[in-house]
LUMPA-672196 format. One record per atom (N, C-alpha, C): x, y, z. Coordinates in steps of 0.001 Angstrom, whole numbers, plus 524288, in hexadecimal, padded with zeros to 5 digits. Layout:
N
XYZ/...
***
This chain:
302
A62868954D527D1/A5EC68987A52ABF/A613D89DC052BED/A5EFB8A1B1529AD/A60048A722527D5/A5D698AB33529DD/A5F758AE4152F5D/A59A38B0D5531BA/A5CA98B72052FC1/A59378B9C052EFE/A57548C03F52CFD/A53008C0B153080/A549C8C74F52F1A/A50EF8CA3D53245/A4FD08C91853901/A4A568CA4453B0E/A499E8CAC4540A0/A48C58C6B75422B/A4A108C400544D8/A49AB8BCA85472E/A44B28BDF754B66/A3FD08BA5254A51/A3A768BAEC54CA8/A3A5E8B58E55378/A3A0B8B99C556C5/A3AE28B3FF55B6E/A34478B5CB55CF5/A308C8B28055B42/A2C0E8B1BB55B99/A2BB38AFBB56263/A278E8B23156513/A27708B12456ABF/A22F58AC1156959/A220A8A97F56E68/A1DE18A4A456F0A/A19C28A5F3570B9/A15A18A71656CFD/A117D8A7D0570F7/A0E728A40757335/A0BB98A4A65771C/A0A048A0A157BD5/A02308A2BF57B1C/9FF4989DAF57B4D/9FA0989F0257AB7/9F8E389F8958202/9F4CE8A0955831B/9F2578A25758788/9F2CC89CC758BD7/9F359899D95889B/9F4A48949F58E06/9FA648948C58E4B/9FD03895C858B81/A030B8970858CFE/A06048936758852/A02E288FC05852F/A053188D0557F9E/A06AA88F9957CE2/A0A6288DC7579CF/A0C43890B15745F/A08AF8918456F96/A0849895F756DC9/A035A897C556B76/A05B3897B356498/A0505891205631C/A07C18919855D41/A046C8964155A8D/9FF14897D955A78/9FD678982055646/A00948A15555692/A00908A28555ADF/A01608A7F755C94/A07C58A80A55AA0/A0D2F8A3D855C73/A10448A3E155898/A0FC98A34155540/A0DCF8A02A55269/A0C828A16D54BE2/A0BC38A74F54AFD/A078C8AA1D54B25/A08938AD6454AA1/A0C9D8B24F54B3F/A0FEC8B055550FF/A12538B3EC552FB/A16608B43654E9D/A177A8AFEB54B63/A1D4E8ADD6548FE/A1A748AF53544A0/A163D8AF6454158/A15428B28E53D0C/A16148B89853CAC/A13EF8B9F353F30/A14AE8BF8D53FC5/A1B4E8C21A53EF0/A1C1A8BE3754237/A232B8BEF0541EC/A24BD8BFFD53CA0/A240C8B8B453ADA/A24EF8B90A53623/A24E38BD05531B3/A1EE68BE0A5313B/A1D448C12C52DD9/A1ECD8C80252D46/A21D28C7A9532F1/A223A8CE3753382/A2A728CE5A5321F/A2C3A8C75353348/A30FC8C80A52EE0/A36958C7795312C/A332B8C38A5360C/A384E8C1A653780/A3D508BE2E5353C/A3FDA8BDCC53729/A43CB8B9F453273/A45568B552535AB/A41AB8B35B53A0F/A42788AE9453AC4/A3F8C8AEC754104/A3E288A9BA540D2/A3A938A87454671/A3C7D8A40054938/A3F478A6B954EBE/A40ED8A41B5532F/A3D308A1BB555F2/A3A5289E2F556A1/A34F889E4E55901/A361B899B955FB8/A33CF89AAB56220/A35F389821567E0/A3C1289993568CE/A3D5E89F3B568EC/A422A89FF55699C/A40E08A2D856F2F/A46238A61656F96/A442F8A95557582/A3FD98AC5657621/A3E288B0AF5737B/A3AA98B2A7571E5/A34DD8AFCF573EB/A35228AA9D56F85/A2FFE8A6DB570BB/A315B8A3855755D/A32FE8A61B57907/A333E8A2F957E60/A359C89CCE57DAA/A3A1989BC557B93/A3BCD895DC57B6C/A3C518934158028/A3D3B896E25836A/A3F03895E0588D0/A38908939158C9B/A348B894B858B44/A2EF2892D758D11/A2D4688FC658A61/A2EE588DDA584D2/A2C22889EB58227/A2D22884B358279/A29F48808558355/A29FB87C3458113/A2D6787A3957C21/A301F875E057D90/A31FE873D057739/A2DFB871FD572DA/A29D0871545748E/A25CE86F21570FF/A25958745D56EDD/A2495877C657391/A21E287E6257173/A25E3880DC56D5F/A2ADB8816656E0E/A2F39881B7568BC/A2ED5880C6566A8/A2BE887AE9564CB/A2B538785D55F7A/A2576879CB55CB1/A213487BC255FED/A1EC687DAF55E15/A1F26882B355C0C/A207E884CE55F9B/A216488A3055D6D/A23FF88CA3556F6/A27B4887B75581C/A2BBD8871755272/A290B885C554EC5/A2628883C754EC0/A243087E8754A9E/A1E9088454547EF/A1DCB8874C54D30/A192188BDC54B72/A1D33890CE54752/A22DF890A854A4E/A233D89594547D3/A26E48942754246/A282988D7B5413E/A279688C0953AA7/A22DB88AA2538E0/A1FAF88BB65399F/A1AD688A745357E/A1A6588FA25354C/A1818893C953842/A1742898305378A/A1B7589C065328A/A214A89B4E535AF/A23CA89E65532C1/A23D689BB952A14/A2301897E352CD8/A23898952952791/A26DA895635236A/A2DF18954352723/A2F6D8962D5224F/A31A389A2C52097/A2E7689EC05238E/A30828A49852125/A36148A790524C8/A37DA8A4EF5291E/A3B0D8A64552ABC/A3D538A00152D5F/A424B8A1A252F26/A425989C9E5331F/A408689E1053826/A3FC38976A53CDB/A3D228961C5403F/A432F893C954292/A43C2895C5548B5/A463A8940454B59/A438C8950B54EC2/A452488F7555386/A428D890D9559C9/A465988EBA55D60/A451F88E5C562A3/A495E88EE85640D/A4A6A887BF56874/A4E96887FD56A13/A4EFE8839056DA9/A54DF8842D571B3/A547D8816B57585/A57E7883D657892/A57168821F57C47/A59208829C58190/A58218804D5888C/A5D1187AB7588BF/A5C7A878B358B2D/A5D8E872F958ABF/A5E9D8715958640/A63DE86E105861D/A64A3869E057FDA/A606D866DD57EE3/A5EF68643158168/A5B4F8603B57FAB/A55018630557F5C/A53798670B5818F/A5073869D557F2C/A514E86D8857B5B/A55B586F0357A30/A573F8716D57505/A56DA86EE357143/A564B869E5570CC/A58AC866A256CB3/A538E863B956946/A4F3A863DF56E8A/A48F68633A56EB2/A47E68665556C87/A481A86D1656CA5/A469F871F956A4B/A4893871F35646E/A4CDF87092564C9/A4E8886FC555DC9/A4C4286D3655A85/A4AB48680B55D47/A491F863D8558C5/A435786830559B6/A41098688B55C38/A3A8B86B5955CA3/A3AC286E7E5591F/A3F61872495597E/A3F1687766555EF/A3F5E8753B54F36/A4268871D054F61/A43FA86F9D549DB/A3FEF86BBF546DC/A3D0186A6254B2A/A37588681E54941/A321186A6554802/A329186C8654B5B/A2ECB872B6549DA/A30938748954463/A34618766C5436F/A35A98769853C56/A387D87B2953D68/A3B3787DB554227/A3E0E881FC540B4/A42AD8820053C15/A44A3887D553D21/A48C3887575392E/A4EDC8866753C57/A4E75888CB541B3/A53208898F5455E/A5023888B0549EC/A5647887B754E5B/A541E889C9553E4/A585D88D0955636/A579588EC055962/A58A78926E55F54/A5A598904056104/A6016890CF5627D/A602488D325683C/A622688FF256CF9/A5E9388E6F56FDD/A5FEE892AA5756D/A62E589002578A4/A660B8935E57C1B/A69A688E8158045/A672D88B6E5829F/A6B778862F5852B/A6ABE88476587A0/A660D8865C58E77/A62B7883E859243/A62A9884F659564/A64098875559A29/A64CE88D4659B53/A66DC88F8D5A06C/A6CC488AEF5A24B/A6E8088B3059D95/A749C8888A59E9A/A78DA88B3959DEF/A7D1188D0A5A01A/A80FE8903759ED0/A862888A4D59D0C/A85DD889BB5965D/A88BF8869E594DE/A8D04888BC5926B/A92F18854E5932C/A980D8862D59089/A968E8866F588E6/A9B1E8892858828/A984C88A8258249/A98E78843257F72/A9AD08808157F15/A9A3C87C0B57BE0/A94B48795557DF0/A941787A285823C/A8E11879A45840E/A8A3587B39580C6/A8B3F87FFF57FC9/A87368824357BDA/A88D38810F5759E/A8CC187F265735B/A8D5A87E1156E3B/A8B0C877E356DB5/A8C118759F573FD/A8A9C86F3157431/A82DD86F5A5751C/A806C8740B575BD/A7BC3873A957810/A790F8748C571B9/A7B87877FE56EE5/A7A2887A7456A21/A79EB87585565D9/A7FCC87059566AA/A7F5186D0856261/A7B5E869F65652A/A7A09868AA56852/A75A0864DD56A40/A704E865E5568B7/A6E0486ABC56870/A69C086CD55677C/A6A5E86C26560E0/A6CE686D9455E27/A6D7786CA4557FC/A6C108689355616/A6F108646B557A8/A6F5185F20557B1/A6A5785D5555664/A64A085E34559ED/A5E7785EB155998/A5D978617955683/A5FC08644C552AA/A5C66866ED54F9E/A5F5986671549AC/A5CDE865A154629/A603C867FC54042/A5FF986E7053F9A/A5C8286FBF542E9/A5BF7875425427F/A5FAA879A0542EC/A612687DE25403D/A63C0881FE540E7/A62158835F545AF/A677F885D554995/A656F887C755078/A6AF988C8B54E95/A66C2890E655354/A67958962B552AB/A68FB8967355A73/A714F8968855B7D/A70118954356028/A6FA389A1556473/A6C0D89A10567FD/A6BA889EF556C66/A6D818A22257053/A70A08A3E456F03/A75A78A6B2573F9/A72F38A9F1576EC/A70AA8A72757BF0/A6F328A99057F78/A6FDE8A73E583D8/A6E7B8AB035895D/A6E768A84358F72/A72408A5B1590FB/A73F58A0F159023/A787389F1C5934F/A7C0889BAD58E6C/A78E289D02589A5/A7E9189B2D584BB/A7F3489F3658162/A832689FD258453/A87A58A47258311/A8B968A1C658065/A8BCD8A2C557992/A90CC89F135784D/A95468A2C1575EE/A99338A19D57699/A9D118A2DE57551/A9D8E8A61F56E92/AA22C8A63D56E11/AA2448A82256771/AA43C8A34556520/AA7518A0FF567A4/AA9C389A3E56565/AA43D897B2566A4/AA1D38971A56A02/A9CA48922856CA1/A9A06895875671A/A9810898B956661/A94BB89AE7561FB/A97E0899A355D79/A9C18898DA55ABB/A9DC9898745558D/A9E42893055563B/A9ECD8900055A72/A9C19889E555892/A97AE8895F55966/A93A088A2755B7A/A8EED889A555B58/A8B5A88A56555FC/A8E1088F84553D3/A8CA88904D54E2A/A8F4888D29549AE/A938F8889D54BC1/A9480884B5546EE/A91A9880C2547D4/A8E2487F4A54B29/A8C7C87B9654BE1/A862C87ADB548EA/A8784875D954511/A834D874E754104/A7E50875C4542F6/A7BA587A7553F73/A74EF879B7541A7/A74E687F6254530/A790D882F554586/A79BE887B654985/A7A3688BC2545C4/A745A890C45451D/A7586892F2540B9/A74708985054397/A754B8997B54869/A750289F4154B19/A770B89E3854FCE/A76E78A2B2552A4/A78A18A4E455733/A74D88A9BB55920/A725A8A93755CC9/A6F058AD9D55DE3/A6F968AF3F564C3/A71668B2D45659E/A72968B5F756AF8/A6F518B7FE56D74/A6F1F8B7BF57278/A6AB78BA1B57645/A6DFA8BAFB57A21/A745B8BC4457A1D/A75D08BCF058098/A785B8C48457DE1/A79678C47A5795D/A78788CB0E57951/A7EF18CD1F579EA/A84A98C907579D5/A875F8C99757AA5/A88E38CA6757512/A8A4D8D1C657284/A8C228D1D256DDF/A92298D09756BE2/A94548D02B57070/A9A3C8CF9856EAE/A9C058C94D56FDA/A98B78C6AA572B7/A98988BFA75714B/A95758BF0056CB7/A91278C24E5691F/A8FC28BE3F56512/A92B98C267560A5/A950D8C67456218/A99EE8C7A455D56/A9DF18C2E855D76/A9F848C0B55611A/AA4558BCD1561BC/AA12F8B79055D81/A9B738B73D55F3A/A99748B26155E23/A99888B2BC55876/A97218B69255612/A96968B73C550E4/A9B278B4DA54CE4/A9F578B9A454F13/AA54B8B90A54D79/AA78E8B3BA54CB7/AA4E18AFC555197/AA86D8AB795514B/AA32A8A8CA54F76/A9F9B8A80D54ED9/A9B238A44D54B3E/A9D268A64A54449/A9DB18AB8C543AF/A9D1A8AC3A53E02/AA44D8A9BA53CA7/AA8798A9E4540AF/AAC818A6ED53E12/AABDB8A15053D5B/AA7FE89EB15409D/AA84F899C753DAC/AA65889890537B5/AA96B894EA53689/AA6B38934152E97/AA0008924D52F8B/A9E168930B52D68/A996F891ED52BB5/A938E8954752E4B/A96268988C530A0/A917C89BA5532D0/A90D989ED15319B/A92B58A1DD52D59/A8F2A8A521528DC/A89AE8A69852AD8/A85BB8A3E152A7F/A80528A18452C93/A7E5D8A2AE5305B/A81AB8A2D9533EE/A80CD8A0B353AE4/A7D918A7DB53AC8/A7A618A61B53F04/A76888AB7453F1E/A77058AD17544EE/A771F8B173547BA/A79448B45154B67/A730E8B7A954D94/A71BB8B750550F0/A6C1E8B7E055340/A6D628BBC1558E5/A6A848C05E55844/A6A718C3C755EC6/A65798C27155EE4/A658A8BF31563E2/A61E78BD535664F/A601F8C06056CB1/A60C88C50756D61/A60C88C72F57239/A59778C8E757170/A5A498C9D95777E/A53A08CC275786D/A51F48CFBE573D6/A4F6F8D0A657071/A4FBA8D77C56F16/A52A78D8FB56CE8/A55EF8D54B5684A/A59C48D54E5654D/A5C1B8DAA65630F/A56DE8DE3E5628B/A57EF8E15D55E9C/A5C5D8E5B5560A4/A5B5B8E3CA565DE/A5E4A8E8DA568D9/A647B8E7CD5693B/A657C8E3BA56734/A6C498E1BA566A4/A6D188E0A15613D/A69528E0CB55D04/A68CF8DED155821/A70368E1D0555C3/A6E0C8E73F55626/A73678EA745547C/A78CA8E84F555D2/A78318E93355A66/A7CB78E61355C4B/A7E5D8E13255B2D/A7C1C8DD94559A1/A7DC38D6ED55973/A7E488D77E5526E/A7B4A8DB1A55006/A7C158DB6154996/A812B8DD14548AC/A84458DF9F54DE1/A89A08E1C954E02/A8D5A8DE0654D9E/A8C7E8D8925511D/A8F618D41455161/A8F318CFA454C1B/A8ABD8D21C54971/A8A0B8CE00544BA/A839B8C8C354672/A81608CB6354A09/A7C048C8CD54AF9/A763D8CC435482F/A77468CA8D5463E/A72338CEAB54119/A6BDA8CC7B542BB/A6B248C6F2544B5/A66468C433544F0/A64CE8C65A54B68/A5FEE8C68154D0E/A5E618C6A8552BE/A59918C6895511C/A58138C4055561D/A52578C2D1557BF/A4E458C60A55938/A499C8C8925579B/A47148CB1455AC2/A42B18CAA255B9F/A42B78CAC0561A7/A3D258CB245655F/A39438CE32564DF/A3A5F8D3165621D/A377F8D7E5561D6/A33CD8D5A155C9A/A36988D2565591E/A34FB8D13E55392/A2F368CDB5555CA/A2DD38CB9255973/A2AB28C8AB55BC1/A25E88CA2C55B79/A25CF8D15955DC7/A21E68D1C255DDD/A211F8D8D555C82/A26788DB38559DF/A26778E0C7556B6/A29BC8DF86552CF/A29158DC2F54D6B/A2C428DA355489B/A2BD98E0AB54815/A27638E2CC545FD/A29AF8E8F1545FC/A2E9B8EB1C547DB/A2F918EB1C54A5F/A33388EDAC54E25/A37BF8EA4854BFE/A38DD8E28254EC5/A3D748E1D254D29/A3E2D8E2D3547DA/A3BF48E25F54369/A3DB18E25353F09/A3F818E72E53CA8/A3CBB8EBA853D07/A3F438F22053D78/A45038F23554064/A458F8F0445451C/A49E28EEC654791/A4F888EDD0543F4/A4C808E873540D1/A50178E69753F31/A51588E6BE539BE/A4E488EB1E5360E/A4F568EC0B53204/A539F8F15C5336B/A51D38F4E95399F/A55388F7D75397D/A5A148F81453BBE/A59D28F30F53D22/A5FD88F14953EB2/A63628EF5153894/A619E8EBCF535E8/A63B58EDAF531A1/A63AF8F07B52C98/A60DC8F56552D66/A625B8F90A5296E/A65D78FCF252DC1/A67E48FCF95314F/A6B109000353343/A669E90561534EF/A6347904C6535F8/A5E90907655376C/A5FFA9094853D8C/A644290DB454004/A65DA90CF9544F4/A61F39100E54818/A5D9D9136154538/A5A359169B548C7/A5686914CE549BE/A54E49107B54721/A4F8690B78547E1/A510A909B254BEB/A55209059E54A98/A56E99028554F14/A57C0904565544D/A5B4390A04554E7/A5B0390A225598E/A559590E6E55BA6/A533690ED7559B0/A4D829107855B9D/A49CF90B9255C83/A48529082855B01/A482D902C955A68/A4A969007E562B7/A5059901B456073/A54429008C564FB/A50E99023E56B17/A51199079556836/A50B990A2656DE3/A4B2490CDB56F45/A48CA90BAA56C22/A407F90C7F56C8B/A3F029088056D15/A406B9025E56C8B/A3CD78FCB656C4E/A408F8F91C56E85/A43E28F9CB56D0B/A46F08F29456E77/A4A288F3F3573C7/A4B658F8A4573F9/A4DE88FAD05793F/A4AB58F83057C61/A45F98FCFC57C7A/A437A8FD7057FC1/A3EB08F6935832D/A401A8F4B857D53/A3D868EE9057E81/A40BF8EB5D5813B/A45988EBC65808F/A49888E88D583DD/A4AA48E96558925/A495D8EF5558AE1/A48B88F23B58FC9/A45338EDDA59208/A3FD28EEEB58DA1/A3ABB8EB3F59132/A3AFE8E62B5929D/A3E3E8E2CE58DFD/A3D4E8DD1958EA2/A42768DC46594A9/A46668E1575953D/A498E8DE4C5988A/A46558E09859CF8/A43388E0E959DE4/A40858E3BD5A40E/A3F078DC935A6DC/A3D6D8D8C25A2DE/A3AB48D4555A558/A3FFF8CF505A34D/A3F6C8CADB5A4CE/A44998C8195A243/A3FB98C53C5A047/A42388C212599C1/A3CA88C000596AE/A38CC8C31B59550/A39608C85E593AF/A36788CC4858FA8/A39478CB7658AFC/A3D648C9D0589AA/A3F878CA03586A7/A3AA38C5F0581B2/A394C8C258585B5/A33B88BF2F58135/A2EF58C2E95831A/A2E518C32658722/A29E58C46458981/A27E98C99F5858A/A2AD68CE3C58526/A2A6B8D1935813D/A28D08CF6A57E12/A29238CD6757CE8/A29948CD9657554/A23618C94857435/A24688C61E577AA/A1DD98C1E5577E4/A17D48C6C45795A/A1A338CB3957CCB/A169C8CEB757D9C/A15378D25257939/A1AB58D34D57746/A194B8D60757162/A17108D48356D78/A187C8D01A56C6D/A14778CC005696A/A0F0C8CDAB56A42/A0CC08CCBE56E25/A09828CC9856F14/A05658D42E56EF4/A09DA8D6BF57077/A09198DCC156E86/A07278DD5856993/A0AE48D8FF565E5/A09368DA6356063/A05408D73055DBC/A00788D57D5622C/9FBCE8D3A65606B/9FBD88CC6455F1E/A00DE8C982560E6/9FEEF8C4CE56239/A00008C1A956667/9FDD48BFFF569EB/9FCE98BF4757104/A011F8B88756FCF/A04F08BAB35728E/A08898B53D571C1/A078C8B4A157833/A05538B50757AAA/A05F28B49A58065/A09CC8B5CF58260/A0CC78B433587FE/A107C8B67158AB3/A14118B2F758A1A/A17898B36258D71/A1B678AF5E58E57/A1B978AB3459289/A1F478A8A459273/A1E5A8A28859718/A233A8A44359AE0/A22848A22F59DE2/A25D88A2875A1A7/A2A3689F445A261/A2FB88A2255A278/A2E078A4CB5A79A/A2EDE8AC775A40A/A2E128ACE25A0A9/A2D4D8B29759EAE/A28078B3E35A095/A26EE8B7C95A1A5/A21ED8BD0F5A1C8/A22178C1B559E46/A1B758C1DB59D29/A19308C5A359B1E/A1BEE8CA3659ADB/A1AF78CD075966D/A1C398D2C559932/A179A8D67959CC7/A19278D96C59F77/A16028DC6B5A314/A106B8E14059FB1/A0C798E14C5A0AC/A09898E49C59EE6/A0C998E98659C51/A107B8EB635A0AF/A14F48EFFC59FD2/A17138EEAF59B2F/A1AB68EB5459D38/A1E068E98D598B1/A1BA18E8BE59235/A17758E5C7592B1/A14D48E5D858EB0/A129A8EB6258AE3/A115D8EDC158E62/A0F958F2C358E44/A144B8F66158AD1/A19738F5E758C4C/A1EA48FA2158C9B/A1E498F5BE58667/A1F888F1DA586F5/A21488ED9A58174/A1CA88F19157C88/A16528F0E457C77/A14FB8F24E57AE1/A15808FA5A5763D/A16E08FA9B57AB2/A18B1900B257999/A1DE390099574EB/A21EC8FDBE57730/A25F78FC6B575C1/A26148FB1C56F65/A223C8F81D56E34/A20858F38156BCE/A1ED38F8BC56499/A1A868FBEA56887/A188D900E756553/A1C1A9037C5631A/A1F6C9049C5661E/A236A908F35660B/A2971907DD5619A/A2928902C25633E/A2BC38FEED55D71/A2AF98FE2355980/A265D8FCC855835/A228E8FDEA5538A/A20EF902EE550A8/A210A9063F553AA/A224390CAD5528D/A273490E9454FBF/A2A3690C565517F/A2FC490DAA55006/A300E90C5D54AC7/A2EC0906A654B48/A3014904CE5461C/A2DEC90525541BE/A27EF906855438C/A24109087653FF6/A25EB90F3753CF5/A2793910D853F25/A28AB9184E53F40/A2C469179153A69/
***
């Protein structure tokens, strides 16, 4: 499992009684598709993992492999609790993904063999390839990370705590072990694009983007001009759209989805809002996103 190009984290949309609206992801995850993503995270952070149901993961999954059909891979995500991690795997792996996510443990601050012992337990439930999540309170080491990545069935590493000189250490000591050639290296931060440069410095070339959700315009210009060495795109790009969006999403805590489910919906399909405990964005906010939204599309269009 081989990811290129812009990694698609499809949000969840919710119908008007507050259910998960398979037939509006379907679409949401076509569109994706078709505009050229190179792989679909589906019930990851983005799609609110943290509000869903385990049944609702497995639906969701099971919508965004039939849909994609094939044309990219399907990972989703699982995480909280061992024994609900382990529930989320077999779900995800029955549903027919290709991988999963795995997010930490529960609001636990664990010793690092904790987290190499939490990581083989969750595997164990799955034959599935798992892609594991460095965020919030598992923080692993550069040794806890170069065993974590020998361990059968462990084919990434993806970061969300933004520390570039711990995942230079991590890299360094994952790529000296034998056999990880392979092993795939993921910036997983809010708004990736805005550290993309930087982490491509350490040897992390893959990241996730939110923006791709609901302006593929935009990320994908982004990211053709990040690698053709394109430095007047990017940092106009930098400092006309993704700046100025990261300004917005940090004004509320949980815009970081909340954005991007609203943009969706900017770009003509009503995924509803979010569950709680996240909120809407503000008429304002919505309003400033919108502008934002234009003004990105301009750029990239020009």
């Amino acid at each position: 499992m081989k990811f290129h190009g812009v990694l698609f984290f499809p949000v969840t949309p919710f119908a008007a009684d507050g259910s998960l609206d398979e037939e509006r992801l379907a679409q949401h995850i076509e569109s994706g598709v078709a505009a050229g993503a190179g792989g679909v995270f589906v019930a990851c952070g983005t799609g609110e993992f943290h509000a869903l149901s385990p049944e609702e993961i497995e639906r969701a999954t099971r919508v965004a492999v039939t849909t994609t059909a094939g044309r990219v891979p399907v990972l989703a995500a699982a995480g909280g609790p061992t024994p609900v991690a382990r529930d989320q795997a077999a779900r995800v792996e029955r549903a027919g993904a290709d991988g999963i996510l795995l997010l930490p443990p529960y609001l636990v601050s664990a010793p690092q063999q904790g987290l190499v012992r939490y990581v083989e337990e969750v595997i164990a439930a799955t034959d599935l390839p798992v892609v594991f999540y460095q965020r919030g309170t598992a923080r692993l080491t550069a040794e806890t990370a170069a065993e974590i990545a020998a361990l059968p069935g462990v084919v990434g590493l993806k970061d969300g705590i933004g520390d570039i000189e711990r995942m230079h250490r991590i890299v360094r000591a994952v790529r000296a072990v034998p056999g990880t050639e392979d092993f795939q290296f993921f910036n997983g931060l809010p708004t990736a694009e805005m550290t993309a440069p930087a982490y491509q410095g350490v040897g992390v070339e893959l990241y996730s983007s939110a923006v791709f959700a609901f302006a593929p315009e935009i990320a994908l210009a982004f990211h053709r001009a990040l690698a053709a060495d394109d430095d007047a795109l990017v940092s106009r790009l930098l400092d006309e759209f993704y700046g100025p969006l990261v300004a917005l999403r940090d004004e509320v805590p949980g815009y970081a989805v909340s954005l991007v489910k609203a943009g969706v919906t900017l770009r003509g399909l009503d995924v509803g809002g979010v569950r709680a405990p996240l909120l809407d964005p503000t008429p304002e906010h919505i309003t400033r996103l919108a502008k934002l939204l234009d003004h990105g599309l301009e750029v990239v269009a020009a």
